[in-house]
C-alpha positions in Angstrom: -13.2 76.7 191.0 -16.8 74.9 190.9 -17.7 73.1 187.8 -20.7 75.8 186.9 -18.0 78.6 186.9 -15.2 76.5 185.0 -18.2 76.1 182.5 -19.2 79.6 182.6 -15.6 80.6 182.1 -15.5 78.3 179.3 -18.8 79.8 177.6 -18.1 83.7 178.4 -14.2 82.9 176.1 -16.2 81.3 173.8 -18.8 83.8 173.2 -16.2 86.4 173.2 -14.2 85.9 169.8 -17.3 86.9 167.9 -20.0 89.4 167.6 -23.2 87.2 167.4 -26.1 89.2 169.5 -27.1 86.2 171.3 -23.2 85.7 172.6 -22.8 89.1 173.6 -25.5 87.9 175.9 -24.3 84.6 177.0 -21.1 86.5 177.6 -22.6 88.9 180.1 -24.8 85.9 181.6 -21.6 83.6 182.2 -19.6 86.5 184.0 -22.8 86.6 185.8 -22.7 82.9 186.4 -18.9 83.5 187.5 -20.0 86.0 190.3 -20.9 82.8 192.2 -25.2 84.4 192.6 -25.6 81.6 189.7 -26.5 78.6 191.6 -25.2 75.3 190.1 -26.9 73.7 187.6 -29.5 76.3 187.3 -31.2 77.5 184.0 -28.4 80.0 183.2 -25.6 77.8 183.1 -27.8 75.3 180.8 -28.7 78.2 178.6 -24.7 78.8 178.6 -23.8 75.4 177.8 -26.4 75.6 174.8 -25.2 79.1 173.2 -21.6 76.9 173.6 -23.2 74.4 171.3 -24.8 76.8 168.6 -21.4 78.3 168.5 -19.5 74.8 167.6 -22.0 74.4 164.8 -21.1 77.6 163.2 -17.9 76.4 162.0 -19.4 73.0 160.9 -22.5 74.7 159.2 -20.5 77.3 157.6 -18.2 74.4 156.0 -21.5 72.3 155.2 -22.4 75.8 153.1 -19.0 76.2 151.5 -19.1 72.4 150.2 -22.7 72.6 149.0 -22.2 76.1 147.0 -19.4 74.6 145.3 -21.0 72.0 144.0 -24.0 74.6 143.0 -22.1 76.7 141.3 -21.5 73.9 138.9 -24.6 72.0 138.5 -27.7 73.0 136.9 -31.3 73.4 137.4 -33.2 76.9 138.6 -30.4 78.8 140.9 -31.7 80.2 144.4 -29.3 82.8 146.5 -29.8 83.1 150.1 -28.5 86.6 151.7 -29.1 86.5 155.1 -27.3 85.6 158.6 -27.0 82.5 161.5 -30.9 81.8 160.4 -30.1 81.3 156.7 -27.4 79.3 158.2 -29.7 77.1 159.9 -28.4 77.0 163.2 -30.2 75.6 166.1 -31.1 71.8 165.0 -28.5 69.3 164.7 -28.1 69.6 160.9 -28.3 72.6 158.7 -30.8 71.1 156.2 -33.0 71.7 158.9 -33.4 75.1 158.6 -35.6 77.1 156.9 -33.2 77.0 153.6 -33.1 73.7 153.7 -37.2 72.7 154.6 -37.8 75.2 151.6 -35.8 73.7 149.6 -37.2 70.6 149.9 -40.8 72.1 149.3 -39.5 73.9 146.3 -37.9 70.5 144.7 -42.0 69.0 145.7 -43.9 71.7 144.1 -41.8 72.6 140.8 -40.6 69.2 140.1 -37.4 70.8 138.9 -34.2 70.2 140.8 -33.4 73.8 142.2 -29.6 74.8 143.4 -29.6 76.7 146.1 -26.3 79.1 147.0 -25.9 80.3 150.5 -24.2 82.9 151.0 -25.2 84.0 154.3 -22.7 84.3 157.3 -23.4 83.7 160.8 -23.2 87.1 162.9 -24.0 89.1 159.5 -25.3 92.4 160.0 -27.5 94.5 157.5 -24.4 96.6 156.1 -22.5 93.0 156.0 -25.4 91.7 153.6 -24.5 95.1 151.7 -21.0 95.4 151.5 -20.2 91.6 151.2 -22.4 89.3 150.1 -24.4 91.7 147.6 -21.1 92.0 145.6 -20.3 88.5 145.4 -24.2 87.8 143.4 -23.4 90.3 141.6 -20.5 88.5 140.5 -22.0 85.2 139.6 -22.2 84.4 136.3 -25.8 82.7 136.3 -29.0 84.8 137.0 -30.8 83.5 139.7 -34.9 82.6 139.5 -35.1 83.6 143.4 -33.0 85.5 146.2 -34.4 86.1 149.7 -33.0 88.3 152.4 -33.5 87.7 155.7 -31.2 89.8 158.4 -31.1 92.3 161.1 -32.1 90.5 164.5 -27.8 91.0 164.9 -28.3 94.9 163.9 -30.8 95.3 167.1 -27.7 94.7 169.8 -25.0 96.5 167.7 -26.1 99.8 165.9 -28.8 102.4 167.9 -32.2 102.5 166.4 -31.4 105.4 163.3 -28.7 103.5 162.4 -30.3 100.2 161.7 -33.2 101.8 160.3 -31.2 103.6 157.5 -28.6 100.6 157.3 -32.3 98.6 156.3 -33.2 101.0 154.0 -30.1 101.0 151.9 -30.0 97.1 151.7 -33.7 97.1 150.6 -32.9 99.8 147.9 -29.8 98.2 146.8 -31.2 94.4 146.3 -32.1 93.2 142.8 -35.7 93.3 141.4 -37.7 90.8 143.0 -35.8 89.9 146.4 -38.1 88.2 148.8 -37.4 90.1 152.2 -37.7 88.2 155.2 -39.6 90.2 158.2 -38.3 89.5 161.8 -39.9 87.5 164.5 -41.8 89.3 167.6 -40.3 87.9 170.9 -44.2 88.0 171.9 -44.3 85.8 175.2 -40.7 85.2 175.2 -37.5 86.2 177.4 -39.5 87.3 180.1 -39.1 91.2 180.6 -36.2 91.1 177.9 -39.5 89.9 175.2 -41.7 92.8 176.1 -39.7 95.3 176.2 -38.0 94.6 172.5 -41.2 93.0 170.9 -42.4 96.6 170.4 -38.9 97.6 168.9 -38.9 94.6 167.0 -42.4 95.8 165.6 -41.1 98.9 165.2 -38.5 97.8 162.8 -40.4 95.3 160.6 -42.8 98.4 160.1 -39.4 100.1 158.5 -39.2 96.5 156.7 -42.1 96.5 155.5 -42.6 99.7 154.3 -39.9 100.0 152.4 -39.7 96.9 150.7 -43.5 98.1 149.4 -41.7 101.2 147.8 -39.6 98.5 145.9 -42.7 96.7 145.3 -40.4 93.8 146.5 -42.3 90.4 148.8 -42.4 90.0 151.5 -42.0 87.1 154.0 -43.7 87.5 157.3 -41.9 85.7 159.6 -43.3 88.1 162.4 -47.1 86.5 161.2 -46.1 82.5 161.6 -43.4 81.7 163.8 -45.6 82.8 167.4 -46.6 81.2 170.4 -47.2 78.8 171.7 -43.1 78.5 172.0 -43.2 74.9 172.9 -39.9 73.1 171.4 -40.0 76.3 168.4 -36.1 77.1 169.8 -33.4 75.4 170.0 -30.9 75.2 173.1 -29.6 78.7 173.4 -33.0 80.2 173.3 -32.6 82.6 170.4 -31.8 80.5 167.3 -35.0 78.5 166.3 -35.3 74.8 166.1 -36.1 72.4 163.6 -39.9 72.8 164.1 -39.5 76.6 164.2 -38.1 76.9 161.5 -41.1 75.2 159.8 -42.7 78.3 160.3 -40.2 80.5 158.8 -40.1 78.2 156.1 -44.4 78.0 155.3 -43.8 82.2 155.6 -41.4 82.0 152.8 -43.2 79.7 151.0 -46.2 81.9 151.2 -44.0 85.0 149.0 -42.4 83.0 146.3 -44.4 83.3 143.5 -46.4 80.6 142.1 -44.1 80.1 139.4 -40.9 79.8 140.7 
């Protein structure tokens, strides 16, 4: 077997164990790659190898979350929660305080001059009902009350539920979070993925105006993701095309910036 197709093979196991949107993908594209039409060394099997790399750092992200919560459950200082899924876990640059949790944070310790905790408890591959069923019990269980909690999730929801389902699925998270819950918007893939970007950037729209418009019934923030993080694309994603890099997530990060209050 030729080395792209071992690869491919390699990728489209890989991708297979979990549910991520953007693996579901890699896992059709490698099987693709396997058909032998791929040629070697072509775009597809580098995109492959890089969704094979975003999936290595879930594990090591999702440990890196696990030690740092620990330690902020017991320190002190103003207490931010993170709902939320891969994006919240900062995948995409080589370390997870490059993400938008972690860029914020920074600007949060620079503005307030108080040492904030931050608990993640996002999961990569989360869906909307995930955020409602799991990790909205387990702030309800903490026994501090936290000064800030942000959502940001369903770019997963678009490959796995059909559009009434995700719609009502983002209604009931928005209804069910605390007072006060920054939402976080989803990006437009304006310009982006070729014929895949245009024909889902008007989905996409569709569903942040289901976003926005109920988190205004709340009278909850919002962080408009969908406003900053645009083209030019220029080194905004990281390998696997999906998850953004370290200098997108500077956008996502100033857009979440933008909704905390003053205060915080």
């Amino acid at each position: 077997m030729p080395p792209s197709h071992r690869q491919a093979r390699r990728t489209a196991t890989t991708c297979g164990k979990h549910r991520t949107a953007i693996e579901l993908l890699a896992t059709a594209a490698a099987r693709f790659a396997q058909t032998g039409l791929a040629a070697p060394d072509s775009r597809l099997e580098s995109w492959c190898r890089g969704v094979t790399e975003i999936h290595t750092q879930r594990r090591t992200f999702a440990a890196h979350w696990r030690r740092h919560n620990a330690q902020a459950l017991t320190g002190s200082g103003p207490l931010w929660v993170v709902l939320g899924d891969s994006t919240a876990q900062g995948l995409g640059p080589p370390d997870p305080w490059h993400g938008y949790v972690g860029q914020t944070l920074t600007e949060l310790h620079r503005r307030s001059g108080l040492r904030w905790r931050v608990l993640n408890l996002s999961r990569s591959g989360a869906l909307t009902r995930d955020v409602l069923n799991q990790q909205l019990p387990r702030l309800a269980e903490l026994p501090a009350t936290p000064q800030l909690i942000t959502c940001g999730i369903g770019a997963n929801d678009i490959l796995h539920a059909p559009p009434p389902r995700l719609r009502a699925d983002l209604r009931a998270l928005i209804h069910a979070v605390p007072d006060g819950t920054i939402i976080l918007d989803l990006p437009l893939p304006t310009g982006f993925w070729g014929i895949v970007g245009r024909l889902s950037t008007t989905y996409v729209r569709q569903t942040n105006h289901v976003i926005h418009a109920a988190a205004r019934q709340r009278g909850l923030p919002i962080a408009e993701v969908s406003t900053l993080f645009i083209p030019p694309w220029n080194d905004k994603f990281s390998p696997d095309r999906f998850h953004p890099s370290q200098m997108g997530y500077t956008s996502w990060a100033e857009a979440l910036l933008r909704a905390i209050p003053p205060t915080s």
